[in-house]
N, C-alpha and C positions, 0 to 999 in steps of 0.2 A: 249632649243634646241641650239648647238653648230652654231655659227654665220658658221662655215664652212659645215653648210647643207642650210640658207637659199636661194640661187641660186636656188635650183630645185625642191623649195615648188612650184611655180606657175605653172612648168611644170610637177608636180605631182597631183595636184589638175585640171588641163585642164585635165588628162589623166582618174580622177579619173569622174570629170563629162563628160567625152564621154563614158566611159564606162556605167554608168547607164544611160546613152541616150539610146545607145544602146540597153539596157536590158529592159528599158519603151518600144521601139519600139519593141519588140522580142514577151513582155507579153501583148503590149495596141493594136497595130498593128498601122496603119498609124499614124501620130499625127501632127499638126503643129505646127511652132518654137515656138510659142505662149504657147499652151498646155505643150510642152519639157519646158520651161523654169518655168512654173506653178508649173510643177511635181515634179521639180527639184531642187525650187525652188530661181534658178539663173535668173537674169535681162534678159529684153529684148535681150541688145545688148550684152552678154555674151551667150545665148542662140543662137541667129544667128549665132556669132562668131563658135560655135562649130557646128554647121548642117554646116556651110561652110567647116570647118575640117575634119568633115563626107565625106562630098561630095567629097573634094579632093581625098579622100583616097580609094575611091572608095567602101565605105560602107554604105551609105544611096546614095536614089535617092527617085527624084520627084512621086510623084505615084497620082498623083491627085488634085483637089482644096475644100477647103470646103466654101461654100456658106455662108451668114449671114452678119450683121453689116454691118456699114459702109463703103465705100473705098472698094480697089480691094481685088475677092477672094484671102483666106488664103492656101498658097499652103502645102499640106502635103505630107510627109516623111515616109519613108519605109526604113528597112534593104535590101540590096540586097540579093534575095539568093542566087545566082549566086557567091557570094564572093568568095565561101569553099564550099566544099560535105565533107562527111564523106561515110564509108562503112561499114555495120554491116554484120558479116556472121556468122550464125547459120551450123555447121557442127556436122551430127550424122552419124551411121555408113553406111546409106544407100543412102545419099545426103547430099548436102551442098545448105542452101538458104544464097541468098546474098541482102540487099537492100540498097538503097543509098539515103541519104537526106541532103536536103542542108542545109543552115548554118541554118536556118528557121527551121529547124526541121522536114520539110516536106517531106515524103520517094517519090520518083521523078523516081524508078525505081529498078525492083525488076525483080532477077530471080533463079533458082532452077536447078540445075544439079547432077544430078545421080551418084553413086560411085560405082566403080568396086570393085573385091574382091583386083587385083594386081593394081591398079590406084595409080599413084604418090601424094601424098597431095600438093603437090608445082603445077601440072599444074592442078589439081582441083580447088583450091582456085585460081589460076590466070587466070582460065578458068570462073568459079561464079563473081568475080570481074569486070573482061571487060566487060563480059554481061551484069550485070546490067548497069555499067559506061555506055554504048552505050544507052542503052534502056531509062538512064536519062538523055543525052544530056549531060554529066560531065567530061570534058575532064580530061584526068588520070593526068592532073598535079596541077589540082584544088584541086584531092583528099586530103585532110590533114591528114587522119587518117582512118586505116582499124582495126577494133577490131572482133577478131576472139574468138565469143563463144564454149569450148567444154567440154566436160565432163572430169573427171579425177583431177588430179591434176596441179596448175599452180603454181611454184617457184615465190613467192612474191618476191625474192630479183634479180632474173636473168629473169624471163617471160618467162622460158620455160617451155613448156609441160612436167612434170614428167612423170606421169602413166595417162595412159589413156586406159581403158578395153577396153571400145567401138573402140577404133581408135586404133588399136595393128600396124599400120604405121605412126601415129604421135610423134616422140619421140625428144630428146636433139639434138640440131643443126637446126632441121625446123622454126624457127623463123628468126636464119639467113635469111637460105635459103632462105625466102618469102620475107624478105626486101630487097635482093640482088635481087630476081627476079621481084619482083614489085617496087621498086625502090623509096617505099613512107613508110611513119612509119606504124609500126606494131604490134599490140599486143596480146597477149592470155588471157581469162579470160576464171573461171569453169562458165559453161551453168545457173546452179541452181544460182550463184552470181550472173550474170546479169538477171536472172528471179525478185529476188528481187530488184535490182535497179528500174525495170521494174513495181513493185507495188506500191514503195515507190513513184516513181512519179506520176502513174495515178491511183493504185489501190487501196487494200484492203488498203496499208497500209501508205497510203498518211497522214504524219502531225505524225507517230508513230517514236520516238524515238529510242525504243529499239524491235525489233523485232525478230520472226526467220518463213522463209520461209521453210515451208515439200514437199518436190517435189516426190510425186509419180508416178509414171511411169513403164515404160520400167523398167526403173534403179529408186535409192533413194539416195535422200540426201537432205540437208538443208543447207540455208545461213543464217548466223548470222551477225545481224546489231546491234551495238553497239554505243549511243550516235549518230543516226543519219550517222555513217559510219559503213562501210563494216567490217565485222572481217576475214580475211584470216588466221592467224596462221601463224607460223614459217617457215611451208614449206609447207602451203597454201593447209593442209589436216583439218581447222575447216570445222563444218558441214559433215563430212564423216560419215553421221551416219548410212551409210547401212553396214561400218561393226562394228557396235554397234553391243558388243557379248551380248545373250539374254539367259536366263536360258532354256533350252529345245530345244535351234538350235544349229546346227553343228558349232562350230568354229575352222577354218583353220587354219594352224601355219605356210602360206604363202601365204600372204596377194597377193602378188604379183601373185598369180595361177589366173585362172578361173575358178575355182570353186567358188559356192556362199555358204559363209556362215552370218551367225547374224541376226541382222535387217533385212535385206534386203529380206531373205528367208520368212520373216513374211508376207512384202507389198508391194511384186513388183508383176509388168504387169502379172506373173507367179502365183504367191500366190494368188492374187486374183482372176483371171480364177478358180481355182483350190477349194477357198472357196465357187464361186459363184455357179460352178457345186452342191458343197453337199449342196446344199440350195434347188435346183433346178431352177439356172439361168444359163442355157450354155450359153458360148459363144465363137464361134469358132471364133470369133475376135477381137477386140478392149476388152479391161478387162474392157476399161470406158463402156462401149455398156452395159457388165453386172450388171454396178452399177446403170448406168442410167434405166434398166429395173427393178432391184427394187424397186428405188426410184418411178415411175410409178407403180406399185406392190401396195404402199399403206402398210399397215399393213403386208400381204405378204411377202414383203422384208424385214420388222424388223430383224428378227433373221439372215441375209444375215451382214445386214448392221450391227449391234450389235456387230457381231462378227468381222468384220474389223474396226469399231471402237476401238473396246480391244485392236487389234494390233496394230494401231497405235499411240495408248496412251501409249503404253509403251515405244516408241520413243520420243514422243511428250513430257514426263511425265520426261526420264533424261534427255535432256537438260532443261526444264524448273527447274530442281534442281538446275542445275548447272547455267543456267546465270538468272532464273526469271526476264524471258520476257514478257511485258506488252501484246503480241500479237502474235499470232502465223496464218499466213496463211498456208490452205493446197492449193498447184498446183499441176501441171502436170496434165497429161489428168484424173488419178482416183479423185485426187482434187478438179477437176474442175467440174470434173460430178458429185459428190458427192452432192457437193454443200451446204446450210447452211442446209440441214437433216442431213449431214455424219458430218459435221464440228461442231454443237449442240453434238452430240453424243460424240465425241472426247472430247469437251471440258467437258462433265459429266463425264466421265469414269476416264481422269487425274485428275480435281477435286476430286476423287475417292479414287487414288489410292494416290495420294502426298500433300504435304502440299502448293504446290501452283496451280494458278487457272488461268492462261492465258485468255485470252478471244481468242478463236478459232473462228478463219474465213475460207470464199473460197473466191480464187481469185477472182478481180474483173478486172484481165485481160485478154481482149476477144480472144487476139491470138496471137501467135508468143510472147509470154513472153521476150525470149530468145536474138531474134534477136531485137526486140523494147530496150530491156535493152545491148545492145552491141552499137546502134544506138548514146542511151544518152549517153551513157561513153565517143564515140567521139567525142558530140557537147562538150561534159561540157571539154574536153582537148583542141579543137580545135576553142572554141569559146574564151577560155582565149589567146590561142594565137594570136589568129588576133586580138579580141578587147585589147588584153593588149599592142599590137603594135602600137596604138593608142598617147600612151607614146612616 
């Protein structure tokens, strides 16, 4: 190491041990200076030294005493959460949910507002925003980071919304326009990519590598995680696998219409009403209603469920050519209802039909996929900032 770097090794190493302070305290919850320096394993008075640093900075405080041994209680340490909020917002074409959680992780205020057909998306979102901010006590300058999940495409190199079906009013320039009106940083992500984020950290797909999330739904698509990260593509159209052309479906020669065609014609919200009627499962509601009623069915439903497994192994079935992923979760609400009978099924049918053999799952995320994985995108942005200011 060049003698004109050693100056700001010790101020890089204080910065490097407050930040896993920080992160023990984030993962262990309270600890004393005793415990931090244990953990950490840094001196006593190296240890104090840095909770004092904490303290200044106003990111640890006192939160209690722990009992035992000799001599006076040992006082223990907590991250404030109060430091930073984040804001996750989940927007689809009928509402926008918004929730807010502080640097802790913990959602501290949550609310849901309804979308007209002519509604601005700029006083939507900064209508969902305050709402929650008020309802968590989080004043709008605390906010560090608003992460806006939606369907469609997101430009990986500029973080604008390209196409988006569902929102035919969110288009090129709204990203501005939201940070100029809310007046805090702002960003766009596709819904199904933070569904997956949203597993990798509590769900199915917690500790897996390489994975690809199948989002059934209203709509379809899939995130692809590569090496433990996101894979977005070029112009942030990987995983568009509902217009994966299919031998026997209509395919459009403009992508850009509304009309559906490919994949998506096979296993969306639509297609499945539609197969679960000739089975003899109506349902004049929720498509998941009809799955979960076969599944309840028993043998019954086989021939129901058999045949939307087919279809969606043949989704499941090319991308597992193409990246042989160690794991495949099915979500969205047919996903989710499906559950490990539809997700079994799947995984027999592509072992079937291809030379690879994923292990197929259902999520094992209870709700709000979307907005949960919009949530961690802000702490994991907004926790590096504050705790790397710690430097």
């Amino acid at each position: 190491m060049s003698s004109a770097r050693l100056p700001g090794t010790p101020r890089l190493l204080r910065a490097l041990n407050d930040r896993a302070a920080l992160e023990l305290l984030l993962s262990r919850g309270p600890l004393t200076r005793a415990q931090l320096g244990e953990l950490t394993g840094l001196s006593k008075v190296t240890a104090s030294q840095l909770v004092e640093r904490l303290e200044e900075r106003g990111l640890v405080a006192r939160v209690g005493e722990q009992a035992g041994g000799r001599g006076p209680n040992a006082q223990m340490y907590a991250v404030v959460p109060a430091t930073a909020f984040v804001v996750g917002v989940e927007a689809g074409p009928a509402h926008v949910v918004a929730g807010v959680a502080d640097i802790t992780g913990n959602i501290v205020g949550r609310t849901d507002v309804a979308i007209g057909d002519g509604d601005d998306p700029v006083k939507v979102v900064h209508a969902a925003v305050i709402e929650a901010a008020t309802a968590a006590g989080a004043p709008i300058e605390r906010i560090r980071r608003i992460v806006l999940g939606t369907p469609g495409l997101v430009d990986p190199k500029s973080g604008e919304i390209t196409f988006a079906w569902d929102l035919p009013r969110w288009h090129r320039g709204l990203l501005t326009a939201l940070r100029d009106d809310l007046n805090r940083p702002v960003m766009f992500e596709n819904d199904v990519n933070l569904a997956a984020i949203a597993e990798q950290h509590s769900g199915a797909a917690v500790g897996a590598q390489d994975f690809v999330l199948v989002w059934l739904d209203r709509g379809v698509g899939t995130a692809v995680v590569l090496g433990g990260r996101l894979h977005r593509g070029s112009v942030g159209a990987a995983g568009e696998i509902g217009y994966l052309p299919v031998a026997g479906t209509q395919v459009t020669r403009d992508a850009s219409r509304r009309s559906k065609s490919g994949f998506r014609t096979l296993v969306d919200a639509a297609a499945v009403r539609a197969i679960a009627k000739t089975h003899g499962f109506k349902s004049t509601g929720a498509a998941a209603d009809a799955v979960r009623a076969a599944i309840a069915a028993g043998t019954a439903g086989s021939p129901f469920l058999d045949e939307l497994a087919r279809r969606i192994s043949l989704g499941v079935a090319s991308v597992g050519l193409v990246l042989d992923p160690e794991l495949v979760v099915l979500a969205g609400e047919i996903g989710q209802a499906g559950g490990a009978d539809l997700a079994q099924r799947v995984q027999h049918e592509v072992a079937a039909i291809a030379v690879v053999s994923p292990r197929v799952v259902a999520t094992e995320v209870a709700s709000e996929p979307v907005l949960h994985g919009a949530i961690l995108t802000g702490l994991d942005a907004v926790r590096e900032e504050v705790f790397g200011s710690t430097a």
